[in-house]
Steps between C-alpha positions, in 0.01 A plus 500: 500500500737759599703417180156585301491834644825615431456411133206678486628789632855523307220489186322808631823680586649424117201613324480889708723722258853695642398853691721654247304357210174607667619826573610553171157458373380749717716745358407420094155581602569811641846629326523873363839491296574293193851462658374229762650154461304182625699317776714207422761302717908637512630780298332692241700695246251740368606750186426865674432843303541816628143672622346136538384473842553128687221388714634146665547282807833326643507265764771261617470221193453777236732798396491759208772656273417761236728601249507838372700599143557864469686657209674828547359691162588844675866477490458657887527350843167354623367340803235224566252522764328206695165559709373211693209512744277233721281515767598495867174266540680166396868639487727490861845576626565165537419371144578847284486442133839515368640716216787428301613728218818402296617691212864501311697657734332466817211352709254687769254306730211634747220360648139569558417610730742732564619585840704828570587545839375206640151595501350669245364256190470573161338290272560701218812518354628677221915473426659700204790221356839570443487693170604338139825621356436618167718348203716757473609520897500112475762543170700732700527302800593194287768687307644630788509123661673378127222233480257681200400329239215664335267791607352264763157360556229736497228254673528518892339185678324543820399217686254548785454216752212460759443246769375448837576207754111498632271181471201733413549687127589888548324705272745774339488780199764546255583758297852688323471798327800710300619857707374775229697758678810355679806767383486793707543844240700788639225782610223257420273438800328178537201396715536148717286371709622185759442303765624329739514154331520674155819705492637634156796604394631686163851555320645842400768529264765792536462673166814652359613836671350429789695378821281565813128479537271502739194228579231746648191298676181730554161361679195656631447229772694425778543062487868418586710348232842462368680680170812342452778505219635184386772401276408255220538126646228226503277445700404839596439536860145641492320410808480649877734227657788516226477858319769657774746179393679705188474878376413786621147590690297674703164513686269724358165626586480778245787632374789288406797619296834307447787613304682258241812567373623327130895430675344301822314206278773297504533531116119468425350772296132444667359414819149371635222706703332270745226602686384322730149544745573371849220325716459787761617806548748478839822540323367811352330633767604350806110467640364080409140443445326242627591176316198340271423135550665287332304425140369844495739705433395775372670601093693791527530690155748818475478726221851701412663682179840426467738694288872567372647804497838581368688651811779803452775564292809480584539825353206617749642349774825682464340811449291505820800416698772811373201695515468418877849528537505881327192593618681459896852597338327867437475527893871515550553728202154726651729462876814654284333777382327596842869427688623768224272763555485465853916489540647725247193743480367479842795383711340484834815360670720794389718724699600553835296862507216354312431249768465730810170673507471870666433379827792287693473405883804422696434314747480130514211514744241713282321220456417473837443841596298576188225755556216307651593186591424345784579155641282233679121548545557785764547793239669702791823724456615420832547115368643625192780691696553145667511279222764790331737498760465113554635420184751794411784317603405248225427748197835645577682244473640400138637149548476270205459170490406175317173404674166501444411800783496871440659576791879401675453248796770658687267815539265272657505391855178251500315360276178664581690779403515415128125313504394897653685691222316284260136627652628842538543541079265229390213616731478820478143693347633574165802321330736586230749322275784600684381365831470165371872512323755510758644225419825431319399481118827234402306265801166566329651472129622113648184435662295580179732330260421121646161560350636448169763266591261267704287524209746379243552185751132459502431535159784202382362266788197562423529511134706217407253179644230719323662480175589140523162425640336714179677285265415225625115537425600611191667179447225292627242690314704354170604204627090405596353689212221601832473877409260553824833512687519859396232740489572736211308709271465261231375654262819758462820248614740583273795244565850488438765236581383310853283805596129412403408869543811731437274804481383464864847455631646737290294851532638476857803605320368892562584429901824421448583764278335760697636376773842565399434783419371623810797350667697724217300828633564418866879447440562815285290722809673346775848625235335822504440523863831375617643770257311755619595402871849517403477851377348605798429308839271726666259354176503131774458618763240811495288523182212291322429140591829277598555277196498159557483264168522165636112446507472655145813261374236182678210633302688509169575131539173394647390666162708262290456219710136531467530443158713166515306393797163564253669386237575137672133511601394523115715223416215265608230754691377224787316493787805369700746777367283822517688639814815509245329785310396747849769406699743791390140750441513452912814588507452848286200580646685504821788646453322776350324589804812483673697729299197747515547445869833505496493839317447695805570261764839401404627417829190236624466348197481060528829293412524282205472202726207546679315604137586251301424256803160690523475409063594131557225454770248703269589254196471225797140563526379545161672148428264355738192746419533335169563150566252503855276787471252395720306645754775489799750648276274835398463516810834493667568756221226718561669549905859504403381806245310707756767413781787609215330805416473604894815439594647665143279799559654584863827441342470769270268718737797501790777472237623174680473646861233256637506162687267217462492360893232475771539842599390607129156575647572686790744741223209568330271545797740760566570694232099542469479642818792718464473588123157411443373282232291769331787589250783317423852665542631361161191654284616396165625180586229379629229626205767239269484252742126518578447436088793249418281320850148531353656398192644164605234454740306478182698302334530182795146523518428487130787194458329317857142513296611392171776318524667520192689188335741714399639604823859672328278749267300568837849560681668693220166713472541548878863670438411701196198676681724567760794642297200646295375725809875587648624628198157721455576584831818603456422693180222668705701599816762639214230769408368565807855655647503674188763308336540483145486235264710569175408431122685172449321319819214651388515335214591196658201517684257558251653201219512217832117607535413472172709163411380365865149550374579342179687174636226462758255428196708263360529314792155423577475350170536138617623329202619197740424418855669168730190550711333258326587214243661515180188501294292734657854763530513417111112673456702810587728470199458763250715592184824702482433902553880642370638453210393055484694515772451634809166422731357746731678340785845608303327839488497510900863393504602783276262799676585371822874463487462859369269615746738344781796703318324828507384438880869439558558817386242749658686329822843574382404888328224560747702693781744712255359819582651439841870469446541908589295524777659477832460154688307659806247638303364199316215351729474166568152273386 
């Protein structure tokens, strides 16, 4: 019995037909494309034409290969591209449909569906092959390997294999179609539209005469993708996991722009354009959406125009450089003609009877005993009687020495002695020059020269790892092809040799040269002076404001330093090298305000160390406002910036006389009740100091509430206001006393405002920005404004270097009215 049954059953079983077979029938009933095949058992070789779509099914026992004949009747390079497409309904990860594509010189597989990243699916796939090599590329290539025999086939065979390893038939579509437009034209835009499974690339062909051109990607939407350059080699690397393996690329939202030179193709005379669409946007923007589900995902189309443009001359690149060159050249020739007029016609620094004025005082002390002056808060004449006999054994005495005091320490029997004479001159109601210059000017000329002797040190160990670190990048950037390294203005980087933007790095060159000529000015006044004191020595010791050039020498280089230091920044402008291109902008801003204190305070101005020490911790914390700007850090800031202004602000108020000890409060308890607290004694001190305090009150508060990524523009900003108000201040106070201002600072004056205002509209165009990625800095990109060859970020190199110049110079011209006027009569502010 049991035998019975399994006969009858192995009949039933024989006589149901294969799922594949009944399947199959399904599909002739309901098929929509004369290119469906019925199914059959192992491989079919089916005869493919182009256009034909190719409705099937593969499964484990049955595979397809199609064979496609295409003959090259344009005499042009051509490409073939293959579209395939199922359904995610009866198609999985784990038994994809496999692609196999092998032509004459090369083979590319895929699968579908496609997985990028790990998650997303596609399961549609379209893949552009590697393109056919026309007949006569394929003659030359076979001449130059000695093996050519005749003009070479003109039929290219492309085989296309499909086949899956799943029990259950895989429905797929088929089709290949011919590239109508695959050869870029020079100035010829083109419309694409991809995908992320269906990237595209094209060729371009460097015509003859032209050497560089650049790719230029434009887009109304924002998708994330990938422009990239590629050199011509099989297979093509055309899809979000491999595209970054060869070329050059970038991420592009966009704008996209990449500059290809004939000389670096490795002796190719074309390249390919890929573009390829990634699956999400995070590499672009930085922000992920929330992933789809897998077998959902949803198609991503981007629509773009690429074109070619031819890029400069070399003749127009030339050109724009000498013309930079001349155009800063004319400065020193414009500095010639003013140090003409100014020493032959107006010789200032003549003779020894042109120097002294109508007016001459005697004795040493005048400064003292000027009409008026009192000392203290008291304002009595008894006290002043005190204070004059106190110290007249000191002011008589005319010891000279090599230290950094005024006065000779064997005249002094204690040491509250000397800390007494101090608050008797530097306390009194109303100060002039003369009271705050008693000290030895060959100590102060020392003291003032390690400004620009420190800053020479400084500037080589500081400058050297910068370069090497600059070159570097550089290196990287052509070593990786990754052009989001560096965030340039892409769509005006000029290069030249290993520099990838020469015109960024070089119009810094206007720092440097103005610079050194500034340094030239300084050196042929402190000539002048030293002259002038040699001719007569009452001209050191009694009249105008004591000449000190050391600070002016440190401003000159901080001026040419500025424009290396920007200069290295520009090599490859980076989020994690910005504080290369303010460091030394710190560094002018302050010593700016510290010659313009200096100016009348010559004998309490800071030392070199405790500056530049002040500069390093400044550059200190904008390194970590940039890297950790958080909450914490603003913050901190925010109380170190009211604190510093305080503490500054009774610096300057009591010209250095004040402690900061527990019996601070009980001083100022006192004075109040002495003095009063209605008006202060030091009137306009404190109107500067009550606006430089509202001003960087302002400022903290504004940086605590909107914390700024950019914490070294918000520092720098901090500096320039403030040099902005003293030097306003000082301009101000000039008037006020009735001091004149002659024609050449005057004119100073009036070009620094007008090329200030100028370079301040420059630079808030942001044609690049590291606060955010490459892409989105890249939608910021515009053209070249000068001559092809300068952006409007060069423009704010060249008006501000100038500006800076001219500022240096209303500083260095702005107290020449001075240099007759008797030192006890020029008032202190």
């Amino acid at each position: 019995m049991p035998r019975t049954v399994c006969l009858i059953l192995y009949a039933f079983f024989v006589t149901l037909p294969h799922p594949s077979v009944a399947l199959s029938n399904v599909l002739s009933k309901n098929r929509v494309n004369v290119g469906w095949t019925p199914q059959a058992h192992g491989n079919q070789r089916i005869g493919a034409e182009f256009g034909q779509v190719y409705n099937n099914t593969v499964s484990v026992n049955v595979s397809h290969t199609y064979r496609f004949t295409y003959t090259d009747k344009t005499n042009q390079t051509s490409a073939i591209r293959i579209h395939v497409s199922s359904s995610y309904k009866n198609v999985t990860q784990a038994y994809p449909i496999l692609f196999v594509v092998r032509q004459q010189r090369s083979i590319l597989s895929w699968q579908v569906p496609l997985v990028l990243q790990n998650v997303f699916e596609y399961f549609s796939v379209s893949r552009t092959l590697c393109p056919v090599i026309d007949t006569d590329e394929e003659a030359q290539v076979a001449i130059g390997a000695g093996t050519a025999v005749g003009a070479g086939p003109k039929d290219q065979i492309i085989s296309v294999d499909v086949s899956s390893f799943s029990d259950v038939p895989q429905f797929y579509s088929l089709n290949a179609s011919v590239v109508e437009q695959f050869v870029l034209e020079t100035e010829v835009s083109l419309d694409v539209n991809v995908s992320a499974s269906e990237p595209k690339y094209y060729k371009y062909e460097f015509p003859a005469g032209i050497d560089s051109v650049v790719v230029h990607a434009l887009s109304e939407d924002s998708l994330c993708m990938v422009l990239s350059i590629q050199n011509l080699h099989c297979p093509v690397f055309d899809l979000d996991r491999n595209v970054e393996f060869t070329g050059e690329y970038q991420t592009m939202t966009k704008k996209a722009a990449i500059t290809v030179q004939r000389d670096q193709l490795k002796g190719d005379n074309a390249f390919y354009v890929v573009i390829v669409l990634n699956p999400n946007d995070f590499e672009c923007s930085g922000v992920e959406k929330i992933v789809p589900p897998a077998g959902a995902t949803k198609k991503r189309i981007k629509m773009l125009t690429v074109t070619v443009q031819q890029s400069i001359t070399d003749d127009e690149f030339y050109k724009a450089v000498f013309a930079t060159l001349g155009a800063f050249l004319s400065f020193y020739l414009a500095a010639f003609i003013v140090h003409f007029i100014y020493h032959y016609i107006d010789n200032r620094y003549g003779s020894n009877e042109d120097i002294l004025p109508e007016e001459e005082s005697d004795n040493p002390s005048a400064p003292i005993s000027a009409s008026g002056a009192n000392y203290g808060t008291t304002q009595t004449t008894e006290s002043s009687a005190a204070a004059k006999d106190m110290v007249s054994p000191v002011l008589t005495s005319q010891a000279h020495h090599d230290s950094d005091s005024s006065l000779d320490e064997t005249d002094i029997d204690l040491l509250q002695d000397a800390d007494l004479e101090k608050d008797v001159f530097r306390t009194k109601t109303f100060l002039y020059v003369a009271d705050l210059a008693r000290k030895n000017r060959k100590v102060l000329a020392k003291k003032y020269k390690l400004y620009h002797w420190s800053l020479i040190t400084v500037a080589i160990f500081y400058g050297l790892p910068v370069i090497q670190l600059v070159i570097t990048y550089q290196k990287v950037l052509h070593v990786t092809g990754n052009e989001d390294i560096c965030y340039y203005n892409f769509l005006c980087a000029h290069p030249l040799g290993v520099l990838s933007a020469f015109n960024n790095v070089f119009s810094n060159a206007g720092y440097i040269l103005l610079g050194i000529l500034f340094l030239g000015l300084t050196w042929r006044r402190d000539f002048l002076n030293k002259k002038a004191i040699e001719n007569n020595s009452i001209y050191e010791k009694k009249y105008g404001i004591p000449q000190h050039f050391g600070l002016f020498y440190a401003m000159g280089l901080a001026l040419a330093m500025e424009g290396v230091m920007s200069g290295c920044y520009h090599v490859c402008p980076s989020y994690s090298n910005f504080q290369f291109d303010t460091a030394f902008m710190y560094v002018i801003a302050v010593l700016s305000m510290l010659k313009i204190y200096q100016t009348r305070h010559p004998d309490i101005s800071a030392t070199a160390y405790a500056t530049y020490l002040v500069l390093a911790f400044i550059i200190f914390i904008a390194v970590i406002g940039v890297v950790y700007g958080t909450v914490w850090f603003w913050l901190i800031l925010t109380i170190i910036h009211v604190l510093a202004s305080i503490a500054l602000s009774a610096q300057i108020y009591y010209m250095g006389r004040w402690q900061l000890n527990l019996g601070v409060f009980k001083r100022i308890w006192n004075i109040c009740k002495t003095d009063g607290c209605g008006r202060p004694v030091y009137m306009d001190r404190m109107v500067m100091l009550v606006i430089a305090n509202v001003a960087n009150w302002s400022l903290a508060i504004y940086g605590m509430i909107t914390q700024p990524k950019d914490a070294a523009s918000y520092l720098l900003a901090v500096f320039i206001i403030n040099l902005l108000l003293y030097t306003t201040f000082y301009i101000v106070m000039k008037l006020r006393f009735r001091e004149k201002i002659l024609l050449l600072p005057v004119i100073y004056i009036i070009l620094a405002a007008v090329t200030w205002g100028f370079a301040l509209y420059f630079f808030m165009s942001k044609l690049t920005t590291w606060e955010v990625t490459p892409a989105m800095s890249r939608e910021g990109n515009k053209e070249c404004f000068v001559l092809d060859f300068y952006d409007e970020h060069d423009i704010w190199h060249f008006l501000s270097a100038i500006a800076l110049f001219l500022s240096f110079m209303i500083l260095l011209t702005l107290d020449d009215d001075l240099i007759r006027k008797p030192r006890d009569k020029i008032p202190v502010f």
